[in-house]
C-alpha positions in Angstrom: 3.6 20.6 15.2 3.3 24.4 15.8 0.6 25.2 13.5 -2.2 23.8 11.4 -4.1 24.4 8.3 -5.5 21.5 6.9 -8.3 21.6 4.7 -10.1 17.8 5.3 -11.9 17.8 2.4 -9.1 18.3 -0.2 -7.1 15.5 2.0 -10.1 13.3 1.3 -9.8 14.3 -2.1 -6.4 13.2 -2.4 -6.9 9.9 -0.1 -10.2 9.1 -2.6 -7.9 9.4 -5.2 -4.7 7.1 -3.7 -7.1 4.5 -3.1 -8.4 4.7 -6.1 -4.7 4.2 -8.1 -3.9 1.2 -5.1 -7.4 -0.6 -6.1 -9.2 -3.3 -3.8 -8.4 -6.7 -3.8 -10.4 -9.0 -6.2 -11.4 -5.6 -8.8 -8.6 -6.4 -11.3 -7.8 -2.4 -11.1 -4.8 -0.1 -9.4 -1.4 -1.8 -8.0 -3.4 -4.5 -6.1 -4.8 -5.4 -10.0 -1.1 -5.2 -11.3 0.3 -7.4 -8.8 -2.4 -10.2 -9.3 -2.0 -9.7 -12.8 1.9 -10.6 -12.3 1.2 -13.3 -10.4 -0.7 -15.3 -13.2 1.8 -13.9 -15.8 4.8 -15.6 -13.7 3.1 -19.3 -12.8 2.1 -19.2 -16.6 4.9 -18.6 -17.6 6.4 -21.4 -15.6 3.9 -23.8 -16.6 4.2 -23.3 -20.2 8.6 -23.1 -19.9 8.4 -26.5 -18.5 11.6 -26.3 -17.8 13.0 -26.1 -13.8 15.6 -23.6 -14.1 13.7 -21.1 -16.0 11.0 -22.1 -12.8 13.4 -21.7 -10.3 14.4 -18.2 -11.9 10.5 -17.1 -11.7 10.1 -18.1 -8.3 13.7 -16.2 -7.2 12.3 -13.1 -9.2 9.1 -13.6 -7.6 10.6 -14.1 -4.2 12.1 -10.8 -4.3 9.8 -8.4 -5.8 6.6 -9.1 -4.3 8.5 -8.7 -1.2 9.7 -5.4 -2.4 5.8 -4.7 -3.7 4.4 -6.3 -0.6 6.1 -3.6 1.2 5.4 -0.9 -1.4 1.6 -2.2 -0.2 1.9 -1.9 3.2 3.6 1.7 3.3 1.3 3.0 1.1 -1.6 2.0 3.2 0.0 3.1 6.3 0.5 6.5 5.0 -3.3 6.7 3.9 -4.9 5.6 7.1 -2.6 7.9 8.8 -3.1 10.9 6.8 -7.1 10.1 7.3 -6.7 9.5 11.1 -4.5 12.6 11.5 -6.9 14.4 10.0 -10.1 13.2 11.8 -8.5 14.2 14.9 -7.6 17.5 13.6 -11.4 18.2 12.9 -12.5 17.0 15.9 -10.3 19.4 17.8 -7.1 16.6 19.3 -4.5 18.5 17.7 -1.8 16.2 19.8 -3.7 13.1 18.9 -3.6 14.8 14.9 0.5 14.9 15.7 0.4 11.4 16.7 -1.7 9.8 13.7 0.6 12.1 11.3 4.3 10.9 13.1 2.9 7.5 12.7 1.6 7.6 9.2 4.3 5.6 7.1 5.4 3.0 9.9 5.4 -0.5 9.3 4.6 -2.1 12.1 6.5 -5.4 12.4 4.5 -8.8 11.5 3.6 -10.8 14.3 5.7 -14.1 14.7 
């Protein structure tokens, strides 16, 4: 990157407030509160249908989107620690170490096998 003007503590700002929309695990708040929320909804849902196809169609639904919101997850966090590492190294003076955290921000690494 040529050039930088970052100002850190409007990035914080902005990081505070991502964080704040994704929620913690356990506070019943943001996405992370959604998604919980979901989950209950869909295994009641199969408990009270008593019924194995209308099970079977939950746990396909399921199956595919909270791997689609699993992922959703995961980038989103990526793209926050790497904003916040980017710009920790840009205060600290390692502008190429800055480029690296930013070019990396948004990758997925791979799961372990």
């Amino acid at each position: 990157m040529s050039q930088w003007n970052i100002q850190p503590e409007a990035v914080g700002g902005v990081l505070q407030t991502v964080i704040g929309h994704f929620g913690e695990e356990g506070s019943g708040e943001g996405f992370v509160g959604i998604f919980d929320k979901l989950q209950d909804n869909l295994e009641q849902a199969g408990e009270a249908s008593a019924d194995a196809a209308v099970n079977m169609a939950l746990m396909e639904f399921a199956g595919h989107y909270f791997g689609i919101l699993g992922d959703m997850a995961s980038l989103t966090m990526s793209a926050v620690s790497g904003a916040s590492e980017a710009t920790t190294h840009y205060v600290n003076g390692n502008l190429e170490m800055a480029e690296e955290a930013q070019e990396n921000a948004g990758v997925i690494p791979d799961p372990e096998p």
